[in-house]
C-alpha positions in Angstrom: -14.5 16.2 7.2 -11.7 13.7 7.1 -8.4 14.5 8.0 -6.0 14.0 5.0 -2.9 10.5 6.0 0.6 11.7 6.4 2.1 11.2 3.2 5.9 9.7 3.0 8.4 8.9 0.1 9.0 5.6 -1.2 12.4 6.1 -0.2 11.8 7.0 3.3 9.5 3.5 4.1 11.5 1.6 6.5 12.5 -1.5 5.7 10.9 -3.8 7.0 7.7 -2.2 7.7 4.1 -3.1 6.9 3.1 -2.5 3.4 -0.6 -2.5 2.6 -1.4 -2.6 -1.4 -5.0 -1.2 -2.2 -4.8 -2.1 -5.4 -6.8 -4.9 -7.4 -6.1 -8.1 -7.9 -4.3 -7.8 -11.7 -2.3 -4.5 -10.4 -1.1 -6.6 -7.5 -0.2 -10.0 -9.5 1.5 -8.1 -12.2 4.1 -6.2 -10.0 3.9 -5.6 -6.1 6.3 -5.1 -2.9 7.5 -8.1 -1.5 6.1 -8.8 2.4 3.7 -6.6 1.3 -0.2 -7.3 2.4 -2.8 -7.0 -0.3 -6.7 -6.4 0.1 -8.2 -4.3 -2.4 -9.8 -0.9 -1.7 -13.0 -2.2 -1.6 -12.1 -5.2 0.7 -11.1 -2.9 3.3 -14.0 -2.9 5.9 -14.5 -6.7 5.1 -11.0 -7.7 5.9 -9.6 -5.1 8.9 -8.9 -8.5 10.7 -6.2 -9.3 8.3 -4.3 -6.2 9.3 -1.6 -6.0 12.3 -3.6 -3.3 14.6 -0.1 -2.5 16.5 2.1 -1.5 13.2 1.8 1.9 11.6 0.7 0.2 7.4 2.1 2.2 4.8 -0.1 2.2 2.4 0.4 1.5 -1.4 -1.7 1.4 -4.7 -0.6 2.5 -8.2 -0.5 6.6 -7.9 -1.8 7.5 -4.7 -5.2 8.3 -4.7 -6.4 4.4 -3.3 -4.1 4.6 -0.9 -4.8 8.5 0.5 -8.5 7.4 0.8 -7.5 4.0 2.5 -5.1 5.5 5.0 -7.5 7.9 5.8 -10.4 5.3 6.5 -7.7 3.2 8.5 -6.9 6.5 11.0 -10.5 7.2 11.4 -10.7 3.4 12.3 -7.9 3.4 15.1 -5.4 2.2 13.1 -1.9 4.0 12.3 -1.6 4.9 8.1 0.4 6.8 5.9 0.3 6.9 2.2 3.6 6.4 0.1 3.6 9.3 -2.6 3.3 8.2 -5.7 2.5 4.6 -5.1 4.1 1.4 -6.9 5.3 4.0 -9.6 7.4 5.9 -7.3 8.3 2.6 -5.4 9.6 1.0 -8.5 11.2 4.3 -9.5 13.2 4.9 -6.1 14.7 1.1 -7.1 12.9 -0.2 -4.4 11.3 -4.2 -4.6 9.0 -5.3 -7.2 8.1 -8.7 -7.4 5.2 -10.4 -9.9 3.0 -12.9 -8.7 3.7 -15.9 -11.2 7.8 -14.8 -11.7 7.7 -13.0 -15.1 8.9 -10.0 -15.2 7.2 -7.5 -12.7 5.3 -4.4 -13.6 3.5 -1.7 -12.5 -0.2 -1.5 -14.1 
């Protein structure tokens, strides 16, 4: 059985550190972290190349659940995850970053 990530708070993500959004493509152009790498749940396998393999990725999506399954793949896969609780909601709600992708107002979707 898979181990469950580590789970941290939005407010507790370093700055500067590696932010990897699971979600899709109209989540992440409505509203996302800036800096923040996206490839969509589904993408993950397909695309591990596009991810820093020395960083520990602190992983987004809207609520959690994306990201708890993606962070979980990633440790089984030698990489170093933890999920942010709550996602871009609690991300947005703990004031942190949110930028859109064509400069209207972001949102979380």
């Amino acid at each position: 059985m898979t181990e469950p990530a580590p789970v941290v708070t939005a407010a507790q993500v370093p700055d500067g550190a590696v932010l990897l959004d699971v979600r899709e493509q109209d989540e992440w152009d409505a509203g996302h972290a800036p800096g923040a790498i996206h490839v969509p749940l589904g993408d993950l396998p397909s695309r591990l190349a596009d991810l820093p393999e020395e960083a520990e990725l602190q992983v987004l999506c809207r609520a959690g659940g994306r990201a708890s399954r993606a962070a979980s793949w990633l440790l089984e896969n030698g990489y170093d995850a933890v999920v942010v609780e709550g996602g871009m909601g609690a991300w947005q709600d703990a004031g942190r970053p949110v930028v859109s992708e064509d400069g209207s107002e972001p949102r979380v979707i």
